[in-house]
SELO-755091 format. One record per residue: residue in one letter; x, z, y of N, C-alpha, C, CB in turn. Coordinates in steps of 0.001 Angstrom, whole numbers, padded with zeros to 6 digits, always signed. Glycine has a CB too. Layout:
N
aXZYXZYXZYXZY/...
This chain:
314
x+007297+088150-006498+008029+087065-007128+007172+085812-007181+008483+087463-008534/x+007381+084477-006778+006790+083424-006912+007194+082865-008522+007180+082543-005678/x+005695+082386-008862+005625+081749-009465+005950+080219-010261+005167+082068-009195/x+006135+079660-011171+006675+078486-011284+005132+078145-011562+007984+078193-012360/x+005082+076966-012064+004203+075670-012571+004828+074993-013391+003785+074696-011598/x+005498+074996-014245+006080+073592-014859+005085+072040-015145+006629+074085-016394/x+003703+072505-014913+003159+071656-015653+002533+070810-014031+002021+072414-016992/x+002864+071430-012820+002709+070947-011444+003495+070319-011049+002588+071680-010597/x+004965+071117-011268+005652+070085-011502+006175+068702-011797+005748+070294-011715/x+005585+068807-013137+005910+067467-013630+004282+066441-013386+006490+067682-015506/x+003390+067192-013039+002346+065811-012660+002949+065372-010795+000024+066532-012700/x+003969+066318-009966+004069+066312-008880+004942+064771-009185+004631+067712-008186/x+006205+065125-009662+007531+064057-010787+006577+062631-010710+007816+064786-013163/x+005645+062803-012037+004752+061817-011946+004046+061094-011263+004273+061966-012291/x+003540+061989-010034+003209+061585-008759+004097+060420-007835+003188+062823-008100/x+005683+061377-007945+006182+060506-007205+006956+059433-007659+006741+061057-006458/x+006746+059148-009096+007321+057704-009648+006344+057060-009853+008140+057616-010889/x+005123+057414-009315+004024+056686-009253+003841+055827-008093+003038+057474-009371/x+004279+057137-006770+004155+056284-005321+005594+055241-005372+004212+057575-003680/x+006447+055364-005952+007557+054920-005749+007662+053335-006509+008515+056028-006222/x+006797+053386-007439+006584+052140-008193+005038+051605-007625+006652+052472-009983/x+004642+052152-007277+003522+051559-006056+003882+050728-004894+002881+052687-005323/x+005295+051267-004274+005969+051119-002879+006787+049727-004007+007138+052897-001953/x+007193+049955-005014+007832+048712-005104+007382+047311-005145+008395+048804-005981/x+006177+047981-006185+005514+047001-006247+004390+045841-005092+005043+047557-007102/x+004407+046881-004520+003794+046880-002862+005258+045634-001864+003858+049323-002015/x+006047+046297-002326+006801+045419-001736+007731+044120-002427+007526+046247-001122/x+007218+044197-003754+007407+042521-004394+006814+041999-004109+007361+042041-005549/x+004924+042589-003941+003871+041228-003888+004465+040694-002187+001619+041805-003979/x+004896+041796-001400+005269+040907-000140+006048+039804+000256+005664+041484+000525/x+007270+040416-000881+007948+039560-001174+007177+037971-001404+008593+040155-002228/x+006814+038303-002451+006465+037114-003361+005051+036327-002049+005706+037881-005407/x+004650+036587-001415+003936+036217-000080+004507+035671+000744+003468+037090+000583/x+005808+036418+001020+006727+035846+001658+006985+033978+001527+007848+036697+001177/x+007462+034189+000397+008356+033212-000350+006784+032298-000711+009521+034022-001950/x+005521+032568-000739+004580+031358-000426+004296+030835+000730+003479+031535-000786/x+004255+031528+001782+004343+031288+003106+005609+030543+002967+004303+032539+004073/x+006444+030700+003128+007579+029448+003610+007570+028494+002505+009303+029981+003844/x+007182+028736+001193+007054+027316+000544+005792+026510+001383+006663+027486-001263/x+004799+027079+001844+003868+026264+002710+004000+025838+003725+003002+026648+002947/x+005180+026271+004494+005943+026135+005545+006408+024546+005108+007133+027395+005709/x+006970+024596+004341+008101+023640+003497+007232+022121+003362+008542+024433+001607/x+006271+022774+002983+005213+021539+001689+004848+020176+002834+002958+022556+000912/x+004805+020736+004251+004113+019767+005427+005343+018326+005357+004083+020811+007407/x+006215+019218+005430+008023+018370+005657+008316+017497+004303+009676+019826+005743/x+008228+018463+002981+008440+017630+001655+007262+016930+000953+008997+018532+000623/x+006273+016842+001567+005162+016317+001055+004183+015458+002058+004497+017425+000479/x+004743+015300+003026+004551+014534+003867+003848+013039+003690+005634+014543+004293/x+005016+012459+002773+004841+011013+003016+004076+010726+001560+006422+010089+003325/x+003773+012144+000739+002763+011813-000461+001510+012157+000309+002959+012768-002003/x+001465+013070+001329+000194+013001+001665-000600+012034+002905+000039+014248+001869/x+000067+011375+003046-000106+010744+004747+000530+009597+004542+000664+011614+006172/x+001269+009025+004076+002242+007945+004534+002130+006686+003138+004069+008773+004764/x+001577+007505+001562+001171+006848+001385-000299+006355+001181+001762+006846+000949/x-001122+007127+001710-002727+006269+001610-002381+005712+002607-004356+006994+001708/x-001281+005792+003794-001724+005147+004876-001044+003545+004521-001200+005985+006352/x-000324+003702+003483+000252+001916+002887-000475+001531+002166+001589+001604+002052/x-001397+002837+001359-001643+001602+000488-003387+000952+001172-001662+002237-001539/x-003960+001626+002206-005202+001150+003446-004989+000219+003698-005421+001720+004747/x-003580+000027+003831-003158-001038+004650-002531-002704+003585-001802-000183+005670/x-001988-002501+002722-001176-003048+002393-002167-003383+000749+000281-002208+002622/x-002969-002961+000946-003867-003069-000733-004767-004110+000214-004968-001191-001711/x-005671-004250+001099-006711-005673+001500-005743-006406+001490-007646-005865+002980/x-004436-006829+002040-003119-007573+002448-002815-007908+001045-001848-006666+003314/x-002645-007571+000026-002522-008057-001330-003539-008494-001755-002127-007262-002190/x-004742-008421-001657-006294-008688-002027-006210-010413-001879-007617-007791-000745/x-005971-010156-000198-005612-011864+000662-005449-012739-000736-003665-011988+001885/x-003551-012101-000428-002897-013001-001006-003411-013422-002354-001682-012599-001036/x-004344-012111-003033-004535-012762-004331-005470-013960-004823-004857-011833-005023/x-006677-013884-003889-007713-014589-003339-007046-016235-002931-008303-013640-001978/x-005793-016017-002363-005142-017197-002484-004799-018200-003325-004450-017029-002242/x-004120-017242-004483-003828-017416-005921-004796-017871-006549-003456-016350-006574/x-006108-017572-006290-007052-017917-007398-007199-019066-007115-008306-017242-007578/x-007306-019332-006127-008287-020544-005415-007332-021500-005387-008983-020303-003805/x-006052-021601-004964-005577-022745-004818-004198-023112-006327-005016-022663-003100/x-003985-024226-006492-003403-024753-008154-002020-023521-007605-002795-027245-008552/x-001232-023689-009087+000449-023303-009101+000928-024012-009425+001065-022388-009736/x+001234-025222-009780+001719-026489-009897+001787-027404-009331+001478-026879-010477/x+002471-028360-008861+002686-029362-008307+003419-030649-008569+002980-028966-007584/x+002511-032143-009016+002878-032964-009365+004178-033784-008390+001751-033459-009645/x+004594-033823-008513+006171-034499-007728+006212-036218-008309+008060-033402-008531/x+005798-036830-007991+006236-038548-008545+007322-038869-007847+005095-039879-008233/x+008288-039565-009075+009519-040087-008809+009645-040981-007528+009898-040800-009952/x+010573-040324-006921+010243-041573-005539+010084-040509-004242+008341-042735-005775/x+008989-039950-004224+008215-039208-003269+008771-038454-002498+007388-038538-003725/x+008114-037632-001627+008183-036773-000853+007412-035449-001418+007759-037325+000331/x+007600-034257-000533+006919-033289-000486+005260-033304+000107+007764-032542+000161/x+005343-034730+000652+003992-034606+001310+002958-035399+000329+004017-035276+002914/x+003449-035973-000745+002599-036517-001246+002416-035865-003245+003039-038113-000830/x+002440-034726-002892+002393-033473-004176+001002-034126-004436+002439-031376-003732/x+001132-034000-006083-000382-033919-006346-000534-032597-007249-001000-035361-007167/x-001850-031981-007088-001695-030873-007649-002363-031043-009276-002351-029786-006671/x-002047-029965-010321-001820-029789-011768-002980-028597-011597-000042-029378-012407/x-003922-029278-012385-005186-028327-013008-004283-026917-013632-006226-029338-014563/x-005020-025973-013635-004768-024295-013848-005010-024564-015139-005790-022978-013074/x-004871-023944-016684-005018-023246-017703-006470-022559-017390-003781-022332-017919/x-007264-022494-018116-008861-021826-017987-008279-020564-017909-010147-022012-019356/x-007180-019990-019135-007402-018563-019696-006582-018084-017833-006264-018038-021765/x-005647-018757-017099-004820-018737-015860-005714-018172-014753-004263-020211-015471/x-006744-018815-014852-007850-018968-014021-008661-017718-013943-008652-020074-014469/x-008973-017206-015484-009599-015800-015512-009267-014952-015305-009951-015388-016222/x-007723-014992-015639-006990-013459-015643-007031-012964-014281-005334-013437-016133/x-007090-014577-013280-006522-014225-011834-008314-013442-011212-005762-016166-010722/x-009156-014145-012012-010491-013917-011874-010553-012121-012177-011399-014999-013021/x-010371-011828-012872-010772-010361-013655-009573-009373-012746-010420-010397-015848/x-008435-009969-012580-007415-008969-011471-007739-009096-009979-005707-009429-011534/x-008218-010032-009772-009179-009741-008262-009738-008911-007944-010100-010339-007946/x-011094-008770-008923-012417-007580-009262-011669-006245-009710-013618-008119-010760/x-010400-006241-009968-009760-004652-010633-009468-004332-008866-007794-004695-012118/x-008689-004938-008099-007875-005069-006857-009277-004964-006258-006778-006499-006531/x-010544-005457-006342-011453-005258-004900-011580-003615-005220-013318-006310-004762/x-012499-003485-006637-013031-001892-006944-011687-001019-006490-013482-001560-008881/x-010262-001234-006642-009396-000062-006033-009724-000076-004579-007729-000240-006256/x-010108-001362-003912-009623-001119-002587-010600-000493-001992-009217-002243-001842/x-012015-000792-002183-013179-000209-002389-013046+001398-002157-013642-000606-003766/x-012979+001699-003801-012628+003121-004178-012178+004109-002785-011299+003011-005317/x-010694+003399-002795-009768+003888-001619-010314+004022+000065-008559+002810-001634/x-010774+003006+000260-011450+002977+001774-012677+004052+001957-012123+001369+002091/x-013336+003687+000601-014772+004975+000787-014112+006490+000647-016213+004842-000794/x-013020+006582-000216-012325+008143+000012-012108+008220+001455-010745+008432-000806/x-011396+007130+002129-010853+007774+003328-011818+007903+004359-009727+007071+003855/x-013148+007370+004504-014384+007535+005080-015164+008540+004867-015021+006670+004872/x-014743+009186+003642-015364+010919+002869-016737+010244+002714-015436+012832+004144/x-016882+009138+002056-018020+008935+001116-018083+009107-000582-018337+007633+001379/x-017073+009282-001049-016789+009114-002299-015514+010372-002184-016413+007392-002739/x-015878+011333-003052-014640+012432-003502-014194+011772-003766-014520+013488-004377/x-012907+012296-003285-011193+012302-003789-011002+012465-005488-010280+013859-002994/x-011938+013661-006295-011347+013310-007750-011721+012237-008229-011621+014173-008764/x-012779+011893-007527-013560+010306-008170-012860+009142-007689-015265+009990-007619/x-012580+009508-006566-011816+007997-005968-010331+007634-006790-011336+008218-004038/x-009449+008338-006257-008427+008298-006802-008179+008095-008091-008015+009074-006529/x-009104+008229-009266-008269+007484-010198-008754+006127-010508-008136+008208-011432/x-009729+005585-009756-010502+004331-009810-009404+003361-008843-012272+004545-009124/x-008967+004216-008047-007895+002998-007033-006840+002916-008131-007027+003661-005166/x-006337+004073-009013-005187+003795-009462-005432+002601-010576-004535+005093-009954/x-006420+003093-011374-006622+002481-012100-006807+000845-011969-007377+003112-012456/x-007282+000391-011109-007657-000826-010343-006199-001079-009965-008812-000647-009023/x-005728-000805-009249-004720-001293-008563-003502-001439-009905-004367-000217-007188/x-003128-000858-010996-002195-000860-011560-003041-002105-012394-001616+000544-012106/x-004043-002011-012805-004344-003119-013915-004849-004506-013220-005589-002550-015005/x-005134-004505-011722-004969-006051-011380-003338-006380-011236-005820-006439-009826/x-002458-005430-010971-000821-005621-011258-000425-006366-012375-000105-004328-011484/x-000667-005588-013306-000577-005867-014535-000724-007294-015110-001375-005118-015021/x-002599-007656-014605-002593-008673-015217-002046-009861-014279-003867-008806-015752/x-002064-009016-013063-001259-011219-012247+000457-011108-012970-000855-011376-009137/x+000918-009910-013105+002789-009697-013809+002145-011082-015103+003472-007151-014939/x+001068-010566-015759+001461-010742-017222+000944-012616-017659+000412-009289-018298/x+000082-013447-016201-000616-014254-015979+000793-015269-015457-001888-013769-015059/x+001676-014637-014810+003168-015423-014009+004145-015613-015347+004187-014148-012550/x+004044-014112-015896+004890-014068-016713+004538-015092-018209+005036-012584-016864/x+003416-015634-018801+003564-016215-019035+002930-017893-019158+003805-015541-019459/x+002761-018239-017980+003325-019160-017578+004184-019858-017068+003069-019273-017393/x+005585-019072-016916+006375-019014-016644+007348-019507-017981+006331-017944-016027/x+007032-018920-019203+007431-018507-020532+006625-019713-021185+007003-016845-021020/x+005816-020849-021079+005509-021449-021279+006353-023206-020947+004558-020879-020965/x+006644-023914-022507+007739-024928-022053+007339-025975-020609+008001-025965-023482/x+008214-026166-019802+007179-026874-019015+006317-026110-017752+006186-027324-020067/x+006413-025164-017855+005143-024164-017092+003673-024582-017541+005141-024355-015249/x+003369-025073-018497+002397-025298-019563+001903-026303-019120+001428-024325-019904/x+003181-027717-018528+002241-028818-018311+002199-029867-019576+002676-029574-016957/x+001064-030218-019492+000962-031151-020752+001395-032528-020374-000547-031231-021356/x+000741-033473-019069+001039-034169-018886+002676-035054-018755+000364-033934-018343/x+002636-036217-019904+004234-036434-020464+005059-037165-018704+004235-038072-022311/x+004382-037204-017733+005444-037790-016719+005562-036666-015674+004962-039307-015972/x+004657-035614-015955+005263-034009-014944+006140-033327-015620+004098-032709-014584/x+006086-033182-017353+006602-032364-017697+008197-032224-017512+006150-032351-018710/x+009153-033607-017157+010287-032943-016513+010235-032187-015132+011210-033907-016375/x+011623-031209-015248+011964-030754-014001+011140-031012-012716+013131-031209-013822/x+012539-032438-013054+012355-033011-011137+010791-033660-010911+013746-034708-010622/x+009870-033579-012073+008969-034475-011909+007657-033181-011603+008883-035649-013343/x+007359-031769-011202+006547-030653-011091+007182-029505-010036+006354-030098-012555/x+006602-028707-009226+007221-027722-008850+006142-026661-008739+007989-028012-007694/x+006706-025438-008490+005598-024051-008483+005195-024074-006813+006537-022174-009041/x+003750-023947-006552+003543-023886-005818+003042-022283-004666+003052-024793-006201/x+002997-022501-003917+002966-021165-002816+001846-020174-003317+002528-021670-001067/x+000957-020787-003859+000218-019613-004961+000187-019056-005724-000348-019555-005394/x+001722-020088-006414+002389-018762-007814+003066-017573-007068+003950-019495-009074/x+003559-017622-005957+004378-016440-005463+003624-015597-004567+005625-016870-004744/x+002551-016267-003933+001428-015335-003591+001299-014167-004757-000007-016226-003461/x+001294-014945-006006+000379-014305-007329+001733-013069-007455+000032-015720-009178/x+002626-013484-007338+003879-012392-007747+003832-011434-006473+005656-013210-007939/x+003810-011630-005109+003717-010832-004200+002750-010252-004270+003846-011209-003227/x+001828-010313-004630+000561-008997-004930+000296-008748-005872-000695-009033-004570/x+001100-009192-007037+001283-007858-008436+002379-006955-008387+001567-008487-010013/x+003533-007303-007405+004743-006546-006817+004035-004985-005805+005724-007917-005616/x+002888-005603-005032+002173-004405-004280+000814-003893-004810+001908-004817-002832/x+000264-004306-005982-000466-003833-006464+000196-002550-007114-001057-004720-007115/x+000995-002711-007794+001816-002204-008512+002331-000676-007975+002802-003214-008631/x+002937-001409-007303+003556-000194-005988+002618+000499-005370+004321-000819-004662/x+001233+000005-004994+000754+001047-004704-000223+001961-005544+000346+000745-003747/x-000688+001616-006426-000615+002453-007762+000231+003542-007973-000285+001692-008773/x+001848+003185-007485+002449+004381-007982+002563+005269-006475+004036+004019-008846/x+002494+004953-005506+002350+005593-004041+000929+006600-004669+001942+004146-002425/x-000275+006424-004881-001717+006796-005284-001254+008429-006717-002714+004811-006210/x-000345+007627-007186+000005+008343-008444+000624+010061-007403+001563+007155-009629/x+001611+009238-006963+002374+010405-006304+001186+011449-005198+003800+009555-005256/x+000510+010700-004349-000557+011497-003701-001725+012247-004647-001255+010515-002744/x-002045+012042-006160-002744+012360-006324-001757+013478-007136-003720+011511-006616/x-000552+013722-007341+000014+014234-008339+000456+016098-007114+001546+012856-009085/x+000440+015438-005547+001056+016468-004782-000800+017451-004644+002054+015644-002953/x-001688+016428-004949-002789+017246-004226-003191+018048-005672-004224+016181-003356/x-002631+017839-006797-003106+018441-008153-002080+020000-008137-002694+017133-009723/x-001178+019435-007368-000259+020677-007470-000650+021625-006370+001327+020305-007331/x-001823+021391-005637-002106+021835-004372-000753+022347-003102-003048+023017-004775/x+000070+020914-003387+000956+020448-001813-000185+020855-000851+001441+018419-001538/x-001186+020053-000599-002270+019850+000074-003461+019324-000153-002008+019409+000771/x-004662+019904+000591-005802+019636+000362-006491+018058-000433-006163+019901+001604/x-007209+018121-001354-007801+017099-002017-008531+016469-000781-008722+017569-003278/x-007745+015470-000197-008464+014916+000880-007642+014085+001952-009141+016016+001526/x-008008+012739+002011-007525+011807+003037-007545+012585+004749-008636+010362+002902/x-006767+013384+005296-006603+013650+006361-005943+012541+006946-006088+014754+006440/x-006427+011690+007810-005254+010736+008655-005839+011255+010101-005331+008637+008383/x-004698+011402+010917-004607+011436+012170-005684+010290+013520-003111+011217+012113/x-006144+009550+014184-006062+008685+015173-005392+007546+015116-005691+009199+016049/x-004510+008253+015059-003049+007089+015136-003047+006382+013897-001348+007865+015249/x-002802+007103+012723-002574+006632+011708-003645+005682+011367-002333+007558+010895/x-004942+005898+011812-006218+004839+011565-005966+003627+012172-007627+005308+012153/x-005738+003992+013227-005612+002841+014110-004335+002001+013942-005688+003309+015497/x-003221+002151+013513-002322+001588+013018-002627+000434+011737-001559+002651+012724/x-003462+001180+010849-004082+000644+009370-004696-000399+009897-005166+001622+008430/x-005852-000144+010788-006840-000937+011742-006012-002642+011877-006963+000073+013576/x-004916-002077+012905-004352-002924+013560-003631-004193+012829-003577-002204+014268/x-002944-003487+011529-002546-004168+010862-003433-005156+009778-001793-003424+010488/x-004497-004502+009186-005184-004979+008948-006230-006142+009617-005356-004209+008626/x-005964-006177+011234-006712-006979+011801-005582-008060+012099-007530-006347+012962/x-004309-007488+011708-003144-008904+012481-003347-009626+010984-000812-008394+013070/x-003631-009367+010044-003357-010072+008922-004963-011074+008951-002999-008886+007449/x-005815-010532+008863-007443-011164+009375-007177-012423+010396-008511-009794+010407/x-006758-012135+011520-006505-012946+012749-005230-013889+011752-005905-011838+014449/x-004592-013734+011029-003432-014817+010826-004215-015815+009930-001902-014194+010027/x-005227-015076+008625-005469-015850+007412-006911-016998+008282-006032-014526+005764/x-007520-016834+009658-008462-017203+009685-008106-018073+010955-009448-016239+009567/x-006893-018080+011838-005908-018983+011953-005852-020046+011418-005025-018611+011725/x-004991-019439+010321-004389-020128+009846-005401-021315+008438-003263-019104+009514/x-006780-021219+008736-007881-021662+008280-008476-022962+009160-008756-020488+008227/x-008148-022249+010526-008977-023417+011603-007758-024432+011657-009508-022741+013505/x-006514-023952+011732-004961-024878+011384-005537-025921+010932-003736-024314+010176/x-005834-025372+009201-005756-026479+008264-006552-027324+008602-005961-026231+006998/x-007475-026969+009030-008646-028579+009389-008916-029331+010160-009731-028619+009435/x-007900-028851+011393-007366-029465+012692-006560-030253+012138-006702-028606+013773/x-005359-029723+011710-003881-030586+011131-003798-031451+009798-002708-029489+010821/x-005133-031208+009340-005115-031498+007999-004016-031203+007344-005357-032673+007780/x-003658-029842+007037-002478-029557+005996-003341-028746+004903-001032-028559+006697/x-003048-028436+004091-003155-027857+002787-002980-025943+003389-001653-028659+001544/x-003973-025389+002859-004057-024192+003937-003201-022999+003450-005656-023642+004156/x-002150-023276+002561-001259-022230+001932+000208-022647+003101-000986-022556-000169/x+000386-024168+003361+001142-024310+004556+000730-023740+006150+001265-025687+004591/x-000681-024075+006023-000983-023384+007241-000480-022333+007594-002030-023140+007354/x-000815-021134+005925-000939-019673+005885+000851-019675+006756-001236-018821+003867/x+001694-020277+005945+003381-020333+006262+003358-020441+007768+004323-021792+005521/x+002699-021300+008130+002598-022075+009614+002782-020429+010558+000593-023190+009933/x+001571-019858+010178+001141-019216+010930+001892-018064+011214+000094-019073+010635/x+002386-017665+010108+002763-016337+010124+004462-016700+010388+002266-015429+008595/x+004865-017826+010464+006213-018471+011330+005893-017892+012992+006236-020617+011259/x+004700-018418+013011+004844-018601+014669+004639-017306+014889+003762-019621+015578/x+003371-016501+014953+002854-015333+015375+004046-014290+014921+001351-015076+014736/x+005407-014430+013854+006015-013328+014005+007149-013776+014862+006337-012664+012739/x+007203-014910+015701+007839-015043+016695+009163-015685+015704+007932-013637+017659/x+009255-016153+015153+010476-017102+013726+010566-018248+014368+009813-017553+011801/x+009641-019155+013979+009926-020164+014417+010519-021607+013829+010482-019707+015093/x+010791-021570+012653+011733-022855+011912+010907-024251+012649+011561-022878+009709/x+009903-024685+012755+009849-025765+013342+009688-026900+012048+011108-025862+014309/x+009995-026232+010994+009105-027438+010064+008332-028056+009594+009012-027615+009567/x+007346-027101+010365+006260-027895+010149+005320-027142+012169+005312-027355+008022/x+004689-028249+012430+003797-028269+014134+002835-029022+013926+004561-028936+015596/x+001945-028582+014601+000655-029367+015387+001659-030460+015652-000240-028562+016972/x+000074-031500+015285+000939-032735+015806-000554-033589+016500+001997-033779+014221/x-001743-032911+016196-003057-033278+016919-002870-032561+018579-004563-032523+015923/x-003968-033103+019681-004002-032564+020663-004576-031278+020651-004451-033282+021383/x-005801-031493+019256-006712-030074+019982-005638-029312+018957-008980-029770+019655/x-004613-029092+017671-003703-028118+017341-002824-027802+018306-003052-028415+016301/x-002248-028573+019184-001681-028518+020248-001798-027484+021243-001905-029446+020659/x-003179-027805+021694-004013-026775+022732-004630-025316+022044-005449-027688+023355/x-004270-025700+021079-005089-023807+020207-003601-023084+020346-005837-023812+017651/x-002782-023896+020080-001364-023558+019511-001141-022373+020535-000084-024926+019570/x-000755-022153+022025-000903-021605+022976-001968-019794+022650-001518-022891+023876/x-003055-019653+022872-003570-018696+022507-003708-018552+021276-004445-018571+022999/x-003107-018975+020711-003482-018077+018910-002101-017297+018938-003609-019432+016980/x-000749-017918+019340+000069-017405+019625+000330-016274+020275+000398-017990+019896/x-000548-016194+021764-000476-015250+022279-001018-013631+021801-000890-015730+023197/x-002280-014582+021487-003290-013149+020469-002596-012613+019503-004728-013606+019518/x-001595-013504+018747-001442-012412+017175+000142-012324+018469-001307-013404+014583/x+000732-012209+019241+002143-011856+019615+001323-010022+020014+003071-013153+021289/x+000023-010217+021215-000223-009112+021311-000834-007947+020057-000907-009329+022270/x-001229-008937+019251-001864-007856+017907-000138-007143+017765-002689-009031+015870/x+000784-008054+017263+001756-007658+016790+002322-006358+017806+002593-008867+016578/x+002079-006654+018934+002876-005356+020002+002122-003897+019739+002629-005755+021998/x+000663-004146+019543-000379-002908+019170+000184-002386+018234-001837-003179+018740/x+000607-002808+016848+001007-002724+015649+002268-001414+015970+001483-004341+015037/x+003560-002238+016759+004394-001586+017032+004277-000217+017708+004970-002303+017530/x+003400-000403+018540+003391+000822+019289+002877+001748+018639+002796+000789+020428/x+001519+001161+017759+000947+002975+016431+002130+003098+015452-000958+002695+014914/x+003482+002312+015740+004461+002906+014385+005048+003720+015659+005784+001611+013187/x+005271+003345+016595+006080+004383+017712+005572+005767+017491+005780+003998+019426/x+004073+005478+017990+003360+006693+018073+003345+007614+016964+002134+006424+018348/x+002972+006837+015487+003467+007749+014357+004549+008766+014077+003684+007085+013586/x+005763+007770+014764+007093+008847+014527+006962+009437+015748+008768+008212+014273/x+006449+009556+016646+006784+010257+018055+006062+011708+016962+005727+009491+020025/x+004756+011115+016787+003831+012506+015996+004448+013392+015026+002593+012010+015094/x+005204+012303+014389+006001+013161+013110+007148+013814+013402+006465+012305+011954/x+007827+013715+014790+008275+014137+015450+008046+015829+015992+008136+013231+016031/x+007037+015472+016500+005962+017167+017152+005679+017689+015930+004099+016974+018136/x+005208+017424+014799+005011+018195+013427+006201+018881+013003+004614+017262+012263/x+007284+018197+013144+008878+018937+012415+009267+020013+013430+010468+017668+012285/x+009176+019366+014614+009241+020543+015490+008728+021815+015728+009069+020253+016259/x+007277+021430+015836+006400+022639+015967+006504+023798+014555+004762+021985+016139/x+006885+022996+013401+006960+023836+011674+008389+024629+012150+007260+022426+009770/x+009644+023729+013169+010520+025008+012843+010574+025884+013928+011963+024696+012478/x+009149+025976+014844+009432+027134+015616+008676+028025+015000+009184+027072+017046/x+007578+027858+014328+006399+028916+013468+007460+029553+012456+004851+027944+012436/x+008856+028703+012260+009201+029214+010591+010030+030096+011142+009970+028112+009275/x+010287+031670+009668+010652+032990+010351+012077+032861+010312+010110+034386+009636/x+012942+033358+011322+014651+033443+011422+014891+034610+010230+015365+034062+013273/x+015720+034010+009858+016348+034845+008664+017016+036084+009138+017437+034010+007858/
């Protein structure tokens, strides 16, 4: 007669709700592997333009606000208008001291971000260190050119004292107050581009680290050198034509983006004769420009592609 075991039995029982919750569990963590793998699959496509698209605006588009702000400082925002006159015979309205500093102290916030930012993307300066010094910089030179427009703006008059500017028709804002608003508009903005890249790499979207492509450098490059070639242009302009070099700046960036209004030309021989190759140079900067945005999307192109042949058919 064979024997029982009851007590073999039940460690056998035990045994096998042991392997069986082993096997399950064995096959949640796969699960759950699964389902990280294709969220990483995912992260290249939805996190894309936090990781790549915006350091690559704000490389680009943070010295390009710097310009303009450097503009702002240096040249008045006011403009005397005498009854009678023309536009050509503006006289310009001394700055406010406190006008003068703010634009002074949001410069130095705007260089240290841009700073910050360029040495991250060179891998001289970590990423946890960099990144909050650009943000920080970049949101608080925003800040203070918003809060430097805003009130002088809010000021009766635009805070002129003098009793024959202070009407209307007798003052106007000049091309350096809106300089001053166009690069607290992109200071601003790219602060929050910085916010979002530093917020995908905390969530580990992707690596703590400026990866840019070739292309993408050279695009930054390019643009950054069409804006160089326009402001230094548009420098030799002014002292050929004798214009006031915030018209120049207009001048220039009329012609070289191929516009054109015609309201203002060389009217010397040697502006005349520059007129010709400066044109040509920033028409070809501008074609370089185009072609690293071609090349970008051609790239971003092969990335979407290549992610949905790796990704698994359901």
């Amino acid at each position: 007669m064979s024997s029982t075991n009851p007590e073999g039995d039940v460690e056998k029982q035990k045994d096998g709700t042991d392997t069986s919750e082993d096997s399950d569990n064995h096959y949640s963590k796969d699960g759950d592997s699964s389902d990280d793998d294709e969220e990483e699959r995912k992260d290249p496509g939805v996190w894309w333009f936090a990781s790549t698209m915006c350091p690559l605006l704000a490389g680009t588009f943070g010295p390009i606000a710097t310009g303009f702000s450097i503009c702002a400082l240096v040249y008045r925002w006011r403009d005397y208008v005498p009854t009678g006159t023309g536009e050509n015979e503006l006289k310009p309205i001394p700055d406010p001291h406190w006008l003068d500093a703010i634009n002074a102290i949001s410069l130095v916030f705007a260089v240290i971000g841009n700073l910050a930012l360029l040495l991250c993307m060179s891998h001289r300066l970590r990423f946890q260190i960099a990144q909050p010094i650009t943000i920080i910089g970049f949101f608080t030179a925003g800040v203070l050119l918003v809060a430097d427009t805003v009130a002088l703006r809010a000021l009766p008059a635009n805070g002129i004292t003098e009793p024959l500017a202070r009407s209307g028709a007798n003052h106007t804002l000049t091309s350096a107050f809106y300089y001053a608003t166009f690069a607290a508009g992109n200071y601003i903005l790219i602060g929050l581009l910085m916010c979002l890249t530093a917020y995908g790499a905390h969530k580990g979207h992707y690596p703590k680290d400026f990866s840019l492509t070739p292309s993408q450098r050279t695009m930054m490059l390019q643009t950054m050198s069409f804006v160089t070639y326009l402001l230094l242009g548009a420098l030799v302009f002014s002292v050929v034509e004798d214009w006031r070099y915030l018209d120049a700046v207009y001048w220039a960036d009329v012609t070289l983006l191929t516009i054109g209004f015609g309201d203002i030309s060389p009217q010397t021989n040697v502006g005349k004769g520059l007129l010709f190759p400066f044109a040509i140079g920033g028409v070809l900067i501008v074609g370089l420009v185009v072609g690293s945005i071609r090349s970008l999307v051609l790239e971003r192109g092969e990335e979407k592609l290549a992610a949905r042949i790796v990704a698994p058919r359901a």
